[in-house]
N, C-alpha and C positions, 0 to 999 in steps of 0.2 A: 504493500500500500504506500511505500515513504515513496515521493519522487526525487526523491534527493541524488543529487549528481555527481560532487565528488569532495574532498575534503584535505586541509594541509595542517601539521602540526611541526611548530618548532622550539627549540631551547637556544636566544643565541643573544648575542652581545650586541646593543645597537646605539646608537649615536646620541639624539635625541628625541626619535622615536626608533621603536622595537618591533618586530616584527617575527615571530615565528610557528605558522601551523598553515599549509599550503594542502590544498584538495580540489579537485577535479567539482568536485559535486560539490564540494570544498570542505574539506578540514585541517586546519591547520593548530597545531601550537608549540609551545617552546615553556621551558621553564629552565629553573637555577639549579644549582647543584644543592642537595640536602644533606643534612647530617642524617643519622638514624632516625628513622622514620618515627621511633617513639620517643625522641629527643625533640629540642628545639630544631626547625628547621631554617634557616637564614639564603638568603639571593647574596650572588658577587658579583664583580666586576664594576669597577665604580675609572670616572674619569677625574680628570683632574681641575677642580675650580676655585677660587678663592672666597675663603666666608668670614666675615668678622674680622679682615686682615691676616688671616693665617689658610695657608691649606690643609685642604682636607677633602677626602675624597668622598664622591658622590655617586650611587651606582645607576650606571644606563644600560640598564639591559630590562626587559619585560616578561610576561611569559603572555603567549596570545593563541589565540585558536581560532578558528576562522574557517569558515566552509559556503558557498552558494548553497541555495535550496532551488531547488527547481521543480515546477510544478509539473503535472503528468502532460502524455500529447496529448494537444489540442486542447488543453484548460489555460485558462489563468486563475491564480490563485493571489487575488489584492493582498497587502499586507499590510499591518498596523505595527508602529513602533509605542507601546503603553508601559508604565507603571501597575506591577498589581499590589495592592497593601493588603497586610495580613487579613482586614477586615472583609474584602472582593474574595480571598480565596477560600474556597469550597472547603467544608468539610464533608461531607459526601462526595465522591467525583462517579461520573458515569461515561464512559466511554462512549461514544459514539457510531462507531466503527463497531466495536466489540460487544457491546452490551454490556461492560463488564464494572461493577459497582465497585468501588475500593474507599474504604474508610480511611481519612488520612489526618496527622498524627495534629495536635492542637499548637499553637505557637507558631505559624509557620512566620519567616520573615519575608519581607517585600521582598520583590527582585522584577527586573524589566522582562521582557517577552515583546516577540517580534510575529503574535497568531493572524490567523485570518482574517477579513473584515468578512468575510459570511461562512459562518459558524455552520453550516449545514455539516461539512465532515468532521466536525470538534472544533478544537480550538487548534492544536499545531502552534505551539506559542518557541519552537525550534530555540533561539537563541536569547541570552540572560546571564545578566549578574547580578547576586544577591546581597543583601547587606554584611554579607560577612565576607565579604570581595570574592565570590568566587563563582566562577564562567560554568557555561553550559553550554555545548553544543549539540543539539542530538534533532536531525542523524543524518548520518549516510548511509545509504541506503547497498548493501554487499550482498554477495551473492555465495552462494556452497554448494554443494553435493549431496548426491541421491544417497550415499553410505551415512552421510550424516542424518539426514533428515528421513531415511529409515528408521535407525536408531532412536530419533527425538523428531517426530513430528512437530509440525508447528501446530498450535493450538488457534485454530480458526474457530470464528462464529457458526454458528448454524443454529439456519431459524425454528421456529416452534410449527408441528406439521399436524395436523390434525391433532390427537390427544395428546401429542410428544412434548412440553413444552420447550423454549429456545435456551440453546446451551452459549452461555459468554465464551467469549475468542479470550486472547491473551492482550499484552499490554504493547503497544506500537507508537510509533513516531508521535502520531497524534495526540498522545498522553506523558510522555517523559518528561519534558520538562515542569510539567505542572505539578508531577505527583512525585517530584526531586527537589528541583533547585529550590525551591521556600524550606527544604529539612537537612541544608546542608549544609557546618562550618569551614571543610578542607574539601579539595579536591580528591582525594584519597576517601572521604568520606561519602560524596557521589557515589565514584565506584561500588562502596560497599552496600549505599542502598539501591542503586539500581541494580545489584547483583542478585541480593535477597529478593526486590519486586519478582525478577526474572524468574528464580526457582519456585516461587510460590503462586505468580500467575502463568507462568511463559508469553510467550509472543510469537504473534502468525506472524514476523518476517523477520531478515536479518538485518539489523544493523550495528553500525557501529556510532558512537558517543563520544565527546571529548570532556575533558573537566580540567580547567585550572586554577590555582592559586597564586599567592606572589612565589610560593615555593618550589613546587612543581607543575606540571601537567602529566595526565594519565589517559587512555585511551584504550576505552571497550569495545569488544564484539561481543554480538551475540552468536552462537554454537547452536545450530536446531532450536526446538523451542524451551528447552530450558536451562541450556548449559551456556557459560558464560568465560572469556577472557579479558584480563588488562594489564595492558605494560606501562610502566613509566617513559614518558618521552625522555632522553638520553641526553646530557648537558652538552651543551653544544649544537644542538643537532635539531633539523626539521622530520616532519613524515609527510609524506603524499601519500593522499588517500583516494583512489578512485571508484566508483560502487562495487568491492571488491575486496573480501576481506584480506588483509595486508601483514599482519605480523607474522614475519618471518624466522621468526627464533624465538622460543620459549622456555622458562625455566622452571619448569613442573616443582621440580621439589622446592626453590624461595615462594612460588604461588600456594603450596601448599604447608609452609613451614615459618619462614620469616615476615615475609608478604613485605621485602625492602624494593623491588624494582616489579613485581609480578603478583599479580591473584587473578581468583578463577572461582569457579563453582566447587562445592568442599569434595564431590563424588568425581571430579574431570577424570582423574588417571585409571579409575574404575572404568569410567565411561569408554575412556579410548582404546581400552586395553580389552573390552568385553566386545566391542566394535570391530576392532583391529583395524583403525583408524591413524595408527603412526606406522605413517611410509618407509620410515626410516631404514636402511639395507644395515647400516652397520650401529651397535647400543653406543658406539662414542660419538658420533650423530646428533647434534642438537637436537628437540623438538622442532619440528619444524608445521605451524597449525595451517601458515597458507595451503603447506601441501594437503595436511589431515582433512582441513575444513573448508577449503576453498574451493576455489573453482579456476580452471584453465581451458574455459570452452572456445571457440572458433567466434564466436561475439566478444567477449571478452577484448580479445585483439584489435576489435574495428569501438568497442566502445569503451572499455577500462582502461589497458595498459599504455594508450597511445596517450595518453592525458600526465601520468606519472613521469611519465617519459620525458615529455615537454616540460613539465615542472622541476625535473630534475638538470634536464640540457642546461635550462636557464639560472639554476643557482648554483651548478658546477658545471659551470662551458669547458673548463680545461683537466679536468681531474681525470675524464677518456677520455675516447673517440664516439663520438654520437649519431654521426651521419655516414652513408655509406656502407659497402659491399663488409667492410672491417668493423663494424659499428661495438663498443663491449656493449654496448644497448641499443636495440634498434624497440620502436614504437611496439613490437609485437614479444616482446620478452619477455617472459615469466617469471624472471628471478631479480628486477629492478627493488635496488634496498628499499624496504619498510622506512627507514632513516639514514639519514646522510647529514652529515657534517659541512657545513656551505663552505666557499670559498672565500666569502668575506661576511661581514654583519647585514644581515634581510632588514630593511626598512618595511614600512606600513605599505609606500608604495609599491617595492615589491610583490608583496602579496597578493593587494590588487590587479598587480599587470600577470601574474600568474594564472588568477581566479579570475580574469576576464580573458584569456588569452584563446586564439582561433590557428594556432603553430605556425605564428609569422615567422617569415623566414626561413620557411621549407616548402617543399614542395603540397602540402596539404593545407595550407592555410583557403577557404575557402573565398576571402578576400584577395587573396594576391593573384601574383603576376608570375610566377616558378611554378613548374609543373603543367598539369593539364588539367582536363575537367573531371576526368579519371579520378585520378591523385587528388585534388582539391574538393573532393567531398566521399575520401577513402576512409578517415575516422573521426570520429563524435568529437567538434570541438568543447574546449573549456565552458571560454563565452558560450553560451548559446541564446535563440530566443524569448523562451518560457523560464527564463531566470525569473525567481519571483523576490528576490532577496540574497544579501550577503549581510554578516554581520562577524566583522573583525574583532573579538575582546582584547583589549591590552590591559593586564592590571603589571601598574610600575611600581619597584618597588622603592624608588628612591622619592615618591611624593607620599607625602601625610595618607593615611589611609581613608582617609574623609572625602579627599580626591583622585586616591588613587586608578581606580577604574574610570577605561574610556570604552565606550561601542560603539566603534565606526560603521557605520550603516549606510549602505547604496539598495535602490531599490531596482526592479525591471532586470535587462537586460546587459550584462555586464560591459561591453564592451562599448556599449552607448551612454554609460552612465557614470556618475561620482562617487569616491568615497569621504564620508565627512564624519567629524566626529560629534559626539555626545556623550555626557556623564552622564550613567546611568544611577547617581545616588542622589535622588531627585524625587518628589513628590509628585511632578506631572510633566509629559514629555510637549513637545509642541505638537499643536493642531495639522501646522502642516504635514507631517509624519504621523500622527495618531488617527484624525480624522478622516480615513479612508474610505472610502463610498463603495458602494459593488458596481455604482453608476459610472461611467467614464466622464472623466471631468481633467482639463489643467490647471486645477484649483488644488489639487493635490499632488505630493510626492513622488506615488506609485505610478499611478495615472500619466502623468506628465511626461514620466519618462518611458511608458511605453510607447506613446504617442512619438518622441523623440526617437525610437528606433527602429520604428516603423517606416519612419521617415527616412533615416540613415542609411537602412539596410540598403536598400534598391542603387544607393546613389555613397556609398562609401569612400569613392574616394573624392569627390566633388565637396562631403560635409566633413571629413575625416579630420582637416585642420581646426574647422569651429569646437567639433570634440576635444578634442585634444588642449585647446586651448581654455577650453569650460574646467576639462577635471586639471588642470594645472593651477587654473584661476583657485577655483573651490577648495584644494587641497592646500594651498599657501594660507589661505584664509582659516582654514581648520585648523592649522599648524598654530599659526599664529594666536585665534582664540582660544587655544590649549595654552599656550603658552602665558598668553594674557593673565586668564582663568587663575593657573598655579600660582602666579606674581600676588594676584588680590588674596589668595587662598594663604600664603603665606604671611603676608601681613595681619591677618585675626592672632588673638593672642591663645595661647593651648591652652588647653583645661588641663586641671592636675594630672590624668591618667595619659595626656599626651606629651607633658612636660617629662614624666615618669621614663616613656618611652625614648622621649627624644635623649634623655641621659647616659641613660643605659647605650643608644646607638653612638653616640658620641665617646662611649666609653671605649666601644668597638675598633673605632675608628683610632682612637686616642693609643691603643692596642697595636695599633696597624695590624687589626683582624683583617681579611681578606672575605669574611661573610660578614656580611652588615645588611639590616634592613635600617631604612634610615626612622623607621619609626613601628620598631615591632613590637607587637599582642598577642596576646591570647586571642582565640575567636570572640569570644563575649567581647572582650574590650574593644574589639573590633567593630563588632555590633553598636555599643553606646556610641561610637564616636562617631558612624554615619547618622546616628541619629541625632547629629547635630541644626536644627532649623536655619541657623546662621547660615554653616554652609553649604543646605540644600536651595537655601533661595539663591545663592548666590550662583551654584549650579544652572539651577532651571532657567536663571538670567540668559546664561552664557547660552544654555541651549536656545532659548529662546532667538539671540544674536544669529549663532548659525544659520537656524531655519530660515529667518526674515532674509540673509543675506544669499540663502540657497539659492529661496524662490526665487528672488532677483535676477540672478544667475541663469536659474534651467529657465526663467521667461524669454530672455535674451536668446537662449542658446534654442529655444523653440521658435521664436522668430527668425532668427538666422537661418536653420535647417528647414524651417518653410517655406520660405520665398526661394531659396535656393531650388528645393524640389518643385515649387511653380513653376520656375524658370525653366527647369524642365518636361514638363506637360508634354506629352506628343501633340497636340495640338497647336502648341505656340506659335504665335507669327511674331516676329520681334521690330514689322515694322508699325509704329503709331497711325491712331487713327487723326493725328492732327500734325 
């Protein structure tokens, strides 16, 4: 049921924005190195700036996750960007899709969500950060094998048939983030409740889930319907994720002993071994689950592996060879790493040009000018049309935790459209992103910009510059209001528990600790201090700025790409009637 496309994840070092969790369908993220998982865990890599007359380092690095959502063929699916507060969220949830009632747990905490403007399939609230800084992404949408899904059926609906009555399905895209991210303080913590959901409901399909913190990032699949994997994304390092389940090395016995880099469902090694589901020829042989669980079908090739592919060429152009008869990866590869280590620090932009990407600059880009018509619509690109949403989370660990969370949000179709940011630790988002209509209108967000690539598509290289020059404008602007934002945010004076913190991090530093957050908590403490009024209005402000300055922008950039496409009309005569 997910139509999710593809997904990137990274852990990496960035300048003054961060950037790392790259995916086709998109998921991406990144995170810091940790101490023992039942310790304290702290972010590193800090740069060099001057404060109070004396240096001291400050760390620029992020952890981010990021993925497109793409709606099924021939739908669109409008999207809303909202706030849910504890008080909107259900204590009953009922699926939509499934039938499937779940009681859930009392306390939940705000967090944003990016669902449907028409609720007819649920809600699908995909991506979100909660008050206790920590990301959601779910899902991408993967695929496996008849050996598995022998073994563990997926638990579908099925309706009530004469005296029968209807048996609930299991738990899907459509319901994850609602019935998680409001019950979660760490990313690690995700994992473990979306785990238990999975064994005690299952889920009619597979996918895969990202979660980060300022700590780490982690990243699930689902195994049939009720078996479960998750690894820790690797310091230093991205994942590309295409609809396809992707980890390629597993550590059976930390997943079921220490749970420091790996967990799993408590019966996995029963499961696989009753199955005889590890491929493996030789016991010194990693796990390997893409092989056990995955899939390597002849579609796969024309819709998965050409997307990782390209997301990989482009954040290590020179580590192989990529193109050609000698390629150590060509577009149809099965064994393209789950993570890789980039060649320099991933920007926000990055991300984006990855997550909108159509494999410029090869023979397949379905835009270009290389190749033929063959070639140029041989595999599923990134960008495509029925994008219904991207949402990039950045939580930084070198800003106050009050502001530390951003969610860059573009709507439509990626290649025609912007990435902009917003804090998501906020009381209410703007109109122009929340108030989506199922009507078409360029009064809104969504709207606007499918109008805008619709327009594009036909006439790409004719509007190609006005793009270009739109997401450059917007994204300078975004930069800036981020930057802005944190200047006003630093100037409020700390409340005791932030002074507390800020101490302790200075002690760090004073240490020349090499792990520092520059303002670290407990989860709880973490909680009180978003739930600061001061600096949610001052948020919502900044949001507010964006929006107003957006509209401005996509207005301009819909009139420009309009009359451009008048001018081309087949009917035009371009001599005047005066």
């Amino acid at each position: 049921m997910s139509p999710a496309g593809g997904g990137l994840s990274a852990s990496l070092t960035g300048g003054g924005s961060v950037q790392n969790t790259l995916s086709p369908t998109s998921s991406f993220s990144s995170r810091q190195r940790e101490r023992d998982h039942n310790k304290e865990r702290t972010p590193s890599h800090y740069g060099l700036h001057h404060d109070s007359g004396r240096q001291r380092r400050e760390l620029r690095r992020s952890t981010i996750i990021a993925r497109n959502e793409d709606s099924a063929n021939g739908e669109f699916n409008p999207k809303r960007f909202i706030v849910v507060k504890p008080s909107e969220q259900p204590r009953e949830y009922k699926s939509v899709i499934s039938h499937l009632t779940i009681t859930l747990p009392d306390d939940p905490l705000q967090y944003t969500a990016v669902p449907n403007a028409d609720l007819k399939e649920g809600i699908w609230g995909e991506a979100g950060v909660n008050e206790a800084n920590v990301a959601m992404s779910a899902t991408e949408t993967l695929t496996t094998n008849e050996r598995v899904l022998g073994a563990d059926p997926f638990v579908e609906y099925v309706p009530a048939k004469g005296n029968e009555p209807e048996v609930p399905g299991g738990i899907g895209e459509e319901d994850f983030l609602t019935i998680v991210l409001p019950y979660i303080k760490t990313a690690r913590e995700g994992v473990a409740r979306l785990g238990s959901l999975l064994e005690e409901f299952g889920t009619y399909e597979m996918n895969g889930v990202a979660f980060s913190d300022s700590n780490e990032i982690w990243w699930l699949e689902t195994v049939g319907g009720h078996h479960w994997i998750a690894k820790r994304v690797p310091d230093e390092a991205y994942v590309t994720m295409p609809n396809q389940l992707g980890i390629d090395e597993f550590d059976l016995e930390d997943a079921l002993g220490e749970q420091n880099e790996h967990m799993c469902s408590a019966d996995l090694a029963e499961f696989i071994e009753a199955n005889h589901l590890d491929l493996a020829v030789e016991n010194t042989t990693p796990f390997n689950p893409r092989d056990a669980f995955g899939s390597h079908s002849d579609s796969d090739h024309v819709y998965n592996t050409p997307r990782a592919w390209y997301m990989q060429r482009f954040l290590n152009p020179y580590d192989e060879v990529w193109d050609g008869p000698d390629a150590d990866h060509k577009p149809t590869s099965d064994d393209i790493p789950w993570a890789r280590q980039p060649e320099r620090k991933v920007t926000i932009e990055d991300i984006k040009y990855v997550l909108s990407s159509h494999y410029q600059g090869t023979p397949f880009d379905p835009y270009g000018q290389l190749g033929d018509e063959r070639t140029r619509h041989m595999y599923r690109p990134i960008g495509i049309n029925r994008q219904s949403q991207l949402s990039v989370m950045q939580i930084r660990p070198y800003r106050p935790q009050a502001s530390r969370a951003v969610q860059w949000i573009a709507y439509g179709s990626n290649p025609f459209n912007t990435l902009v940011p917003f804090f998501p630790n906020v009381d209410v988002t703007p109109a122009y992103l929340e108030d989506t209509t199922t009507r078409v209108t360029s009064e809104n967000f969504y709207w606007v910009n499918r109008i805008i690539a619709a327009l594009c598509d036909g006439a790409f290289r004719s509007t190609s510059n006005a793009v270009e020059r739109y997401q450059e404008k917007t994204g300078a602007m975004g930069h800036r209001l981020v930057a802005a934002t944190d200047e006003q945010i630093a100037r409020l004076g700390l409340t005791a528990a932030e002074e507390a913190a800020q101490s302790a991090a200075e002690e760090e530093f004073e240490a020349d600790n090499v792990d520092g957050d520059v303002q670290p908590m407990e989860p709880d403490e973490i909680i009180a201090a978003l739930r600061n009024p001061e600096v949610r209005e001052i948020l919502a402000a900044a949001n507010q700025t964006m929006a107003d300055q957006l509209k401005e922008e996509t207005d301009k950039l819909l009139d420009s790409v309009l009359y451009t496409r008048s001018m081309e009309m087949k009917n035009g005569f371009h001599m005047s009637d005066f």
